[in-house]
C-alpha positions as CSV (number, residue, x, y, z in Angstrom):
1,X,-97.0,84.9,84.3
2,X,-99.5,83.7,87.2
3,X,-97.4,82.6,90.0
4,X,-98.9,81.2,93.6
5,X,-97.6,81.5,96.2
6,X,-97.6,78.4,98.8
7,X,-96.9,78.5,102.6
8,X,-93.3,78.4,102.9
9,X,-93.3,81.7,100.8
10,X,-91.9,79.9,97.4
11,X,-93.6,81.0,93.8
12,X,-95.3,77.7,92.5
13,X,-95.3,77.4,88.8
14,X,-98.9,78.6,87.0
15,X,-101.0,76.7,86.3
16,X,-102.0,75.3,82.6
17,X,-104.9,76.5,81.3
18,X,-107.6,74.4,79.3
19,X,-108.9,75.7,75.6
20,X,-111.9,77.6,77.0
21,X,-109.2,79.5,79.7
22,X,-110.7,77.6,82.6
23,X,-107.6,75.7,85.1
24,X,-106.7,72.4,83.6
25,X,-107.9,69.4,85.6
26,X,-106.0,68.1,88.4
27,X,-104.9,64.2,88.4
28,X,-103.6,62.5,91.3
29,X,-99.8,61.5,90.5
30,X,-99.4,59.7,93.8
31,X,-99.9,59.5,97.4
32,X,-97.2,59.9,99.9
33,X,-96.1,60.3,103.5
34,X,-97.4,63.8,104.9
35,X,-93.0,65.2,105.2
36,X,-90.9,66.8,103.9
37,X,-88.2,64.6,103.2
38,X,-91.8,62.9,100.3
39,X,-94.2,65.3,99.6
40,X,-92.1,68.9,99.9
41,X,-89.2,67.2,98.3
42,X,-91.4,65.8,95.1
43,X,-93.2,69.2,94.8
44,X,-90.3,71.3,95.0
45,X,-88.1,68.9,92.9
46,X,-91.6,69.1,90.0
47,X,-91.6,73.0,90.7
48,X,-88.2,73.1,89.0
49,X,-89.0,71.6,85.9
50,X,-91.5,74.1,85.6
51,X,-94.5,71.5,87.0
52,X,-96.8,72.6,89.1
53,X,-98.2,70.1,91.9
54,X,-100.2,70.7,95.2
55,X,-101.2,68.6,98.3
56,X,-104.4,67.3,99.0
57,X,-105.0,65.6,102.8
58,X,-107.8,62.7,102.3
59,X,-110.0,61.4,105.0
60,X,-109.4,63.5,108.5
61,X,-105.7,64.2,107.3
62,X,-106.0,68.0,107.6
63,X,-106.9,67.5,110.9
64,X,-104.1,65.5,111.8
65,X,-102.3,67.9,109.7
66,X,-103.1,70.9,112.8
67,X,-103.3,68.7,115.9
68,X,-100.4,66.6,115.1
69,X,-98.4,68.4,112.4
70,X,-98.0,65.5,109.8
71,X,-101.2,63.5,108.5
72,X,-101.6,60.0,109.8
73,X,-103.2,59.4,106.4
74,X,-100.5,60.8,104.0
75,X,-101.1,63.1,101.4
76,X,-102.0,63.0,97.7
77,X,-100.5,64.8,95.2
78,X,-101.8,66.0,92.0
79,X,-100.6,68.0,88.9
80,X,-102.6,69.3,85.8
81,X,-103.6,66.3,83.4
82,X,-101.4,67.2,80.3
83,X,-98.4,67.1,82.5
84,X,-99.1,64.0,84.8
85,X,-96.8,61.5,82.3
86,X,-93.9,64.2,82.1
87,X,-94.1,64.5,85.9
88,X,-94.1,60.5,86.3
89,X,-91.0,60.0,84.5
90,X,-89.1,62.8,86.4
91,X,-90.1,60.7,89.3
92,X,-88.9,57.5,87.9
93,X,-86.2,58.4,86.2
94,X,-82.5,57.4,87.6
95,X,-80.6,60.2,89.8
96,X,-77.5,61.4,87.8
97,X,-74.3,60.4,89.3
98,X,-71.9,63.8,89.4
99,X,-69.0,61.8,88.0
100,X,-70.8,61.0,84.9
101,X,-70.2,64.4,83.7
């Protein structure tokens, strides 16, 4: 299985390919503040369900990214096309209370 392997050192999931073996299309699922505590959490939370999801800085935001070390623009995540409605409704869905179990 393809894995990639981001900054931080962590295997990303692969990802999907299209019917002629070419990557899948990437669709924005959302833009975000440039942290950890948004954009690292949400890709690493997708990561474990298998989803595979990357940053993309807009405007001058990867130059903010080096000079300042966050993006004064945010980020945008995207994720391949067939798995953008999955990936929404892990995002929206309600966090499981521990005593539920």
């Amino acid at each position: 299985m393809d894995k990639r392997i981001w900054a931080h050192g962590s295997a990303t999931p692969a990802w999907p390919l299209d019917a002629q073996g070419q990557e899948e299309k990437a669709v924005l699922l959302r833009q975000t503040f440039d942290s950890a505590a948004d954009a690292d959490m949400i890709i690493s939370l997708l990561g474990a369900y298998s989803i595979p999801c990357f940053k993309y800085y807009d405007l001058d935001g990867g130059a903010g990214k080096v000079i300042n070390g966050f993006s004064g623009y945010g980020v945008s995540l995207y994720v391949p096309a067939s798995l953008l409605e999955e990936a929404q409704a892990i995002l929206a869905a309600d966090p499981m209370d521990d005593s539920e179990e």
